[in-house]
C-alpha positions as CSV (number, residue, x, y, z in Angstrom):
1,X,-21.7,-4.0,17.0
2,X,-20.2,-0.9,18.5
3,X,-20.3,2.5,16.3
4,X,-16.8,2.5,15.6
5,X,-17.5,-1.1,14.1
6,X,-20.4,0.2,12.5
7,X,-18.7,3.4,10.5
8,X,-15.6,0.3,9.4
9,X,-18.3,-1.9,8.1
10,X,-20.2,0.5,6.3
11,X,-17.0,1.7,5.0
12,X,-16.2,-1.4,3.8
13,X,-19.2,-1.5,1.9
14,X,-19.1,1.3,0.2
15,X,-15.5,1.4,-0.9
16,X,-16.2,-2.3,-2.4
17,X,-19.4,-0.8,-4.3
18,X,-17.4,1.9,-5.7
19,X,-14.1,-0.3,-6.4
20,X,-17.0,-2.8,-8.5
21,X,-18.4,0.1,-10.1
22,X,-14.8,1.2,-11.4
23,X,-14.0,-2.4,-12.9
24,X,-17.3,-2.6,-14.2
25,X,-16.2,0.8,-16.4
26,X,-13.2,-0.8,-17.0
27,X,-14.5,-3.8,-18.0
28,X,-17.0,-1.8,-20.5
29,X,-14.4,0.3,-21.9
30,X,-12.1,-2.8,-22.7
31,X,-14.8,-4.5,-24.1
32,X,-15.9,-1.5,-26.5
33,X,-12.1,-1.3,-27.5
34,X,-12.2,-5.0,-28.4
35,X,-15.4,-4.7,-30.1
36,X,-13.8,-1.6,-32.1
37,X,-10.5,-3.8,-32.8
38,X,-12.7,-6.4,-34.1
39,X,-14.7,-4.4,-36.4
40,X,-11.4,-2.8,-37.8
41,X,-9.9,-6.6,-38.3
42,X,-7.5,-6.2,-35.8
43,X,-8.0,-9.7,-35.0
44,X,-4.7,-9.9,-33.1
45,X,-5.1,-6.9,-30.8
46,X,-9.0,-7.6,-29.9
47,X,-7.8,-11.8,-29.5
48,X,-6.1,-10.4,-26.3
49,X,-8.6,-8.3,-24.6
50,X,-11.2,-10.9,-25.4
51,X,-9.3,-13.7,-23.9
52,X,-8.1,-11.6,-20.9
53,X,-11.8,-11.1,-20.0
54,X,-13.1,-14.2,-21.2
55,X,-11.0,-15.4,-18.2
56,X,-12.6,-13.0,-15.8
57,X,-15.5,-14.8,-16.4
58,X,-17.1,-11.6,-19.1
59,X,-19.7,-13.5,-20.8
60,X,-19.9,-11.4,-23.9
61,X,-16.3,-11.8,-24.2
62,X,-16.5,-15.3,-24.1
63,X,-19.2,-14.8,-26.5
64,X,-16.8,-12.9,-28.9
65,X,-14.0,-14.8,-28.3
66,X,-16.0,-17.6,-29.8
67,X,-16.3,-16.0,-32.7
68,X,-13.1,-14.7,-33.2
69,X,-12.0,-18.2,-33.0
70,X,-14.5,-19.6,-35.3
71,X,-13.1,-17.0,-37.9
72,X,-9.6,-18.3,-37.4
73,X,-11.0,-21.9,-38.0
74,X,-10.2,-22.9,-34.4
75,X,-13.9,-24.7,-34.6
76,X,-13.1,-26.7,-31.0
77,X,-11.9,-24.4,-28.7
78,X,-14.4,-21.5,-30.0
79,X,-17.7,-24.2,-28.9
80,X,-15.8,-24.3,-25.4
81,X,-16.3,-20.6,-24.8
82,X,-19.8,-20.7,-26.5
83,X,-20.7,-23.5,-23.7
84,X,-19.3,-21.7,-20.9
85,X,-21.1,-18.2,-22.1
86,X,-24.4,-20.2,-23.4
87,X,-24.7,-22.5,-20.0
88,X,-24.3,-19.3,-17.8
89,X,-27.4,-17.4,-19.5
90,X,-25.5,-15.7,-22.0
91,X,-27.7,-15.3,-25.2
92,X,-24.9,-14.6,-28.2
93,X,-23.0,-17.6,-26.7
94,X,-26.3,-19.7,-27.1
95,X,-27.0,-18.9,-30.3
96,X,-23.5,-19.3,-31.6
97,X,-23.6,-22.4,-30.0
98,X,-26.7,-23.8,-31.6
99,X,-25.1,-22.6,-34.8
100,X,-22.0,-24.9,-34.1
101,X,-24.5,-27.8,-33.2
102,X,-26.5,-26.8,-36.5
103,X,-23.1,-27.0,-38.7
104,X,-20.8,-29.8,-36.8
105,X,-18.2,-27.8,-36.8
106,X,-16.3,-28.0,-33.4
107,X,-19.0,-30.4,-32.0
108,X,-20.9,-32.9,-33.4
109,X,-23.7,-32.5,-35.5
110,X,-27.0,-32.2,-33.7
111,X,-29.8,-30.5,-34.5
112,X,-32.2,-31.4,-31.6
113,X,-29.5,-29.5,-30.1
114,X,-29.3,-26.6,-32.4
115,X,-33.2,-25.8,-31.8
116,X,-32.8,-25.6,-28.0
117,X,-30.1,-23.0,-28.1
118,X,-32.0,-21.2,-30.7
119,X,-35.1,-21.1,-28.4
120,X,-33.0,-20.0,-25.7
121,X,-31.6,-17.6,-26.9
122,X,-34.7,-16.1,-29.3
123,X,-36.7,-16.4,-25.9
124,X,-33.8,-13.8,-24.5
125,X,-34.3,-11.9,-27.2
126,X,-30.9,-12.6,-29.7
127,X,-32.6,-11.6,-32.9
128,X,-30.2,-14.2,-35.0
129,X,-32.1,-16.8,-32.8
130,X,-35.2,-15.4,-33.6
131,X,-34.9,-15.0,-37.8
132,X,-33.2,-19.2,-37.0
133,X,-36.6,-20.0,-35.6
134,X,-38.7,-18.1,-38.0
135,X,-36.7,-19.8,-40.9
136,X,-37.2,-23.2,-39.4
137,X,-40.6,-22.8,-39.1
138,X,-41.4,-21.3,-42.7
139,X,-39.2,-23.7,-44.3
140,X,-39.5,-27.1,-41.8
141,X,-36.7,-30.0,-41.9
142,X,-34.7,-28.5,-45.0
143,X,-33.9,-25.8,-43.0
144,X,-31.9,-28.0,-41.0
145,X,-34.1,-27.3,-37.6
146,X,-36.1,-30.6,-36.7
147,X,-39.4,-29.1,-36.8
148,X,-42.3,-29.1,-39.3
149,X,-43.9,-26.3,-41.3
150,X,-45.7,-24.2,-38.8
151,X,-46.4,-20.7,-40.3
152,X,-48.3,-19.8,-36.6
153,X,-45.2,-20.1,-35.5
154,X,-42.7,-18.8,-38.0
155,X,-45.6,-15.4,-37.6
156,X,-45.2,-15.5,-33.8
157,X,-41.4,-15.1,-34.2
158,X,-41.9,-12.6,-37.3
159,X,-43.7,-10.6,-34.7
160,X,-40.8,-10.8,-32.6
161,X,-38.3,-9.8,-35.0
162,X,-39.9,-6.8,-36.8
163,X,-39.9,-4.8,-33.4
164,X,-36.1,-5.6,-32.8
165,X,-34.9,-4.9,-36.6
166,X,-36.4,-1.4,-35.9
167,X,-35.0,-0.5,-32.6
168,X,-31.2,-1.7,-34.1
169,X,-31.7,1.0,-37.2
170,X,-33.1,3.3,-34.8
171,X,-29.8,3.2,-32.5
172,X,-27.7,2.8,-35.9
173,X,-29.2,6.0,-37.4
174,X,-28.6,7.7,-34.2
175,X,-25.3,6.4,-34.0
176,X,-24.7,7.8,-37.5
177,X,-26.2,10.8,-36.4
178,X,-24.0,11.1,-33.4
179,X,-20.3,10.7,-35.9
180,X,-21.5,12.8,-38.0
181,X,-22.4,16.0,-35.6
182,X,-18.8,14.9,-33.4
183,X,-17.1,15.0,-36.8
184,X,-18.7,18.3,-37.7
185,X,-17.7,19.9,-34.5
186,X,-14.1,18.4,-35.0
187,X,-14.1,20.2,-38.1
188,X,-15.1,23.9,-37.1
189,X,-12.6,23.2,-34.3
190,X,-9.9,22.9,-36.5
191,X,-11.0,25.3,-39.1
192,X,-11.3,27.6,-35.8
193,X,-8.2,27.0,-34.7
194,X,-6.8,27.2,-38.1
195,X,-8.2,31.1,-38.5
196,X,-7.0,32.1,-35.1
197,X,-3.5,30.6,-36.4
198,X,-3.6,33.0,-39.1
199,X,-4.6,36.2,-37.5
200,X,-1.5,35.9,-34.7
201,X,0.8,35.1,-37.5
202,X,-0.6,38.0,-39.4
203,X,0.0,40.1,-36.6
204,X,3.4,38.7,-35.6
205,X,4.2,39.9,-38.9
C-alpha cells in the first residue's frame, strides 16, 4: 500500500467513525424524544420513532415498542419485539418477555420460561428482574415462579436490589435538581429581560 492509498484508507476510516458517531447522537436524541412522548402519553407520536428504530435494529426501542404495544393490547406482536430485543442481549426486552411468558398474554403460558428471562435479565442488572426473583424466592410457587422458598436466595437478590433502588433516586433527585436550577435560570431570564423591557420603554417615553 502506497502513501497515497494509505492517507484514502485512513480517511475512510475516520470519516466512517465520525459519520457512526453522528447517528449514534441521532439515534440518542430520537430515542430521548420517544421516551419523553411516551411519558407525556403521546402514544401516537412516540409509536413512530419507536418503530422506525425498532427497525434499525435499536434494541431499547424494540424494547419500548414492546411495551407500547402491550399497552394498546396488541399482546402478539409486542412478544415479537421483546424476542428479538431479549435474544440479542437486551435486558428490558428479557424481562418484559419473561413477564409475557409469566402472564400468557401474547405467548403461551410458561413459567419455566418466565424464570430464565428473569435470571437473565436480573443477572444484567434489570432491577424489575431482580425484585421478580426476590419475590419468587420469598414467596415460592404462588408467586407464579417455579421455584421453592429459598430466603438465601430471595437475600442474595435483596442485596442486589437495595444498591440499584439508591443509585435510581440518586440520579432522580439530581435530575429534579437539575429542572429545578434550568427553571430557575429560565425565570431570572425572563424577569431580566422583562426589566430591561421596561427601562427602554421608559426611556422611549
Amino acid at each position: 500500500m502506497n502513501l497515497i492509498q494509505k492517507k484514502l484508507f485512513l480517511i475512510g476510516i475516520l470519516t466512517s467513525c465520525f459519520s457512526s458517531s453522528l447517528a449514534l447522537a441521532d439515534t440518542t436524541e430520537e430515542m430521548d424524544r420517544a421516551n419523553k412522548l411516551y411519558e407525556n402519553m403521546s402514544m401516537m407520536d412516540a409509536a413512530v420513532i419507536f418503530k422506525k428504530l425498532a427497525l434499525e435494529n435499536h434494541l431499547p426501542a424494540q424494547a419500548r415498542l414492546g411495551e407500547l404495544l402491550d399497552y394498546t393490547e396488541d399482546h402478539v406482536e409486542a412478544v415479537g419485539w421483546y424476542i428479538t430485543a431479549a435474544f440479542q442481549g437486551n435486558a428490558k426486552g428479557a424481562y418484559s418477555l419473561g413477564q409475557s411468558y409469566l402472564s400468557g398474554l401474547g405467548i403461551n403460558k410458561d413459567p419455566a420460561q418466565a424464570f430464565y428471562w428473569f435470571k437473565f435479565a436480573a443477572d444484567k442488572g434489570n432491577l424489575n428482574a431482580i425484585k421478580a426473583l426476590e419475590n419468587g424466592y420469598r414467596k415460592g410457587a404462588i408467586s407464579g415462579l417455579p421455584v421453592q422458598v429459598d430466603l438465601k436466595q430471595a437475600e442474595f437478590w435483596k442485596s442486589k436490589r437495595i444498591p440499584l433502588e439508591m443509585q435510581m433516586k440518586k440520579e432522580f433527585e439530581e435530575q429534579l435538581a437539575a429542572a429545578k436550577k434550568a427553571a430557575e435560570e429560565e425565570w431570572e431570564a425572563t424577569k431580566k429581560a422583562d426589566e430591561e423591557a421596561a427601562k427602554n420603554k421608559a426611556k422611549g417615553n
